[in-house]
C-alpha positions, -999 to 999 in steps of 0.1 A, spaced: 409 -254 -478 389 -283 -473 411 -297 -446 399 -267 -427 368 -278 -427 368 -312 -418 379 -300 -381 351 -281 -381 322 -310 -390 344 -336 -365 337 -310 -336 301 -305 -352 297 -348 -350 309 -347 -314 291 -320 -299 257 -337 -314 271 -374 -297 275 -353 -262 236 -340 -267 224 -370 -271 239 -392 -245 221 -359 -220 185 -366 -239 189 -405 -231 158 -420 -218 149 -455 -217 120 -449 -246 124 -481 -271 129 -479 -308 108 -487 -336 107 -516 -351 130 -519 -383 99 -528 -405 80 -496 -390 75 -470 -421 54 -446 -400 74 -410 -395 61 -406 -360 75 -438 -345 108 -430 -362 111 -395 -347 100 -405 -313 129 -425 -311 150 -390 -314 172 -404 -339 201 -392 -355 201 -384 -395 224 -386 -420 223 -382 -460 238 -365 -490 218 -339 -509 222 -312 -537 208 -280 -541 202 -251 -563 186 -218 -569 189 -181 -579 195 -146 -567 164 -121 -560 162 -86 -565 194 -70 -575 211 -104 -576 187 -121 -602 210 -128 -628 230 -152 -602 221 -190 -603 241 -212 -574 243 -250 -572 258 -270 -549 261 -309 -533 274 -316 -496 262 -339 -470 237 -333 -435 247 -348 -401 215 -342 -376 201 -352 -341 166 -347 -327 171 -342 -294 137 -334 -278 105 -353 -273 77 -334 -286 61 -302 -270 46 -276 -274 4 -273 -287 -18 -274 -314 -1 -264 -348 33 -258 -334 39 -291 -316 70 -306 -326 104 -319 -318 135 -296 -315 165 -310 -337 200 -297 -344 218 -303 -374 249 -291 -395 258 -295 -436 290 -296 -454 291 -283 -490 325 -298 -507 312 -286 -538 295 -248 -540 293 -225 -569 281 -191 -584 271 -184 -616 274 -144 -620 274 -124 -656 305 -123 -673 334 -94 -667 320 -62 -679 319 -22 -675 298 -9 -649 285 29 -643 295 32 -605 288 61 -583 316 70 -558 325 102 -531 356 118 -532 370 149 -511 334 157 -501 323 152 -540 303 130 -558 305 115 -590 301 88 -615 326 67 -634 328 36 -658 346 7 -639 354 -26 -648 339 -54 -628 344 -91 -622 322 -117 -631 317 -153 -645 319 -186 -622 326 -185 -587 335 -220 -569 339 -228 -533 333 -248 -499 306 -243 -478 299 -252 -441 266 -250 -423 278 -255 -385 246 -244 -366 211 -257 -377 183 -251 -351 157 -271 -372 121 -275 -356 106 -306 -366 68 -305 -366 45 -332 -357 47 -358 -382 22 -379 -403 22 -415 -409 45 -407 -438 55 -370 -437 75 -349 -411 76 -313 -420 99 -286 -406 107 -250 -404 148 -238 -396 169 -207 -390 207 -217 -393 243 -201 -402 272 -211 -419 302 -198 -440 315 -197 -479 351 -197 -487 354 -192 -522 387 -194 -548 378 -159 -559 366 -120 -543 325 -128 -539 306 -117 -553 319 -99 -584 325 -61 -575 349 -36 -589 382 -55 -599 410 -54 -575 449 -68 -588 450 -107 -565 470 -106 -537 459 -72 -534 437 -53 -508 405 -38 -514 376 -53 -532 349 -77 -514 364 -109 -496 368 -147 -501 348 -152 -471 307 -148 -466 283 -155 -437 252 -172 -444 222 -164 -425 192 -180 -437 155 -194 -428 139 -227 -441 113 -249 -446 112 -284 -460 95 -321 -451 107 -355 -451 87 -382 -472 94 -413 -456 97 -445 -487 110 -471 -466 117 -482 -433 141 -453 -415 143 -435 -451 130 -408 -469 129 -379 -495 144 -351 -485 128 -319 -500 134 -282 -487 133 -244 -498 157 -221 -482 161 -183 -484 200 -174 -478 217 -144 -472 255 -138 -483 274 -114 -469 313 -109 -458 300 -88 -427 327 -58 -439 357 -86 -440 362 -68 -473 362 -32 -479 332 -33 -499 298 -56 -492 277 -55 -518 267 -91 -508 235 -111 -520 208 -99 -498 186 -129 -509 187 -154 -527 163 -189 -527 175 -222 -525 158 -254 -531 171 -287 -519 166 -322 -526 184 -355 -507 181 -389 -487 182 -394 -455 188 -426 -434 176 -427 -398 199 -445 -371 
């Protein structure tokens, strides 16, 4: 499943390489020794750095917990514009998750309303449940980066990206493998973030960021239950070329 993916982040490297050589201008870089965020970002660099990340389900979906680990491929592509506030930098960015999972509660019996020849009912079903493990892509990141301090380069984000995972996500009534019905091995991920860069040494820093993500199979399944929310922080490092 993986080698599905790899594609996927190759096309992602490449169409980021063809966006850049159209930004070109003939602005110098910073200095190697230079620490400051600003003169890193107004070089529009590229950025590049492993992280891992973890959170929980809201709502209805509190009793699931998710962790995961990938890597994050990014170009800012802009100079800044913009006023006041809001100025910033416009960046786009993608993440691939080779390791994803769900925590969920264990199998169990579950009091589930259904309609049947125009009646209505309840009945005791059995439902899945337990750990969930998977691959995760994040192909489109619009990322805005805000104007940066000396040493800190905030940003706010609205991106999408796909789960594939080795079971029916999430957990729903139990459906034989192989079998139709159920939810699917596939979700979309909507989401919105925000999150800063703290820069420790020259073209480096602390990655930090909190994201809230949707999951949902968009009806790919015959039931979506989905997790309408869930929150996500991240942590990584980034290197600045």
């Amino acid at each position: 499943m993986l080698k599905k993916f790899v594609p996927s982040f190759i096309v992602l490297a490449s169409s980021l390489f063809s966006l850049s050589a159209i930004a070109q201008n003939a602005q110098e870089p910073a200095p190697d020794n230079d620490i400051s965020a600003s003169a890193v970002l107004a070089t529009r660099p590229w950025e590049f750095g492993p992280f891992l990340q973890g959170g929980v389900g809201v709502g209805d979906r509190s009793d699931f917990s998710f962790t995961s680990a990938g890597a994050r491929l990014g170009k800012v592509i802009t100079n800044q514009h913009l006023p006041g506030f809001i100025r910033g930098q416009f960046e786009y960015a993608g993440e691939l998750m080779p390791y994803w999972q769900s925590f969920t509660p264990a199998p169990h019996l579950q009091e589930t309303k259904y309609e049947f020849d125009g009646q209505t009912g309840s009945a005791l079903l059995p439902y899945n449940g337990g750990t969930f493990s998977g691959v995760s892509i994040t192909p489109i990141i619009l990322r805005w980066d805000l104007k940066p301090t000396k040493k800190i380069a905030p940003w706010v984000q609205g991106a999408g990206g796909l789960i594939w995972t080795n079971h029916k996500y999430p957990p729903d009534i139990i459906v034989e493998h192989g079998q139709p019905g159920g939810t699917s091995v596939w979700n979309f991920t909507p989401q919105f973030g925000v999150g800063f860069h703290y820069f420790v040494r020259p073209r480096q820093s602390l990655t930090f960021a909190a994201n809230a993500i949707h999951i949902s199979s968009a009806s790919l399944g015959d039931r979506n239950p989905g997790v309408n929310a869930s929150v996500q922080f991240q942590i990584g490092y980034t290197w600045w070329k």
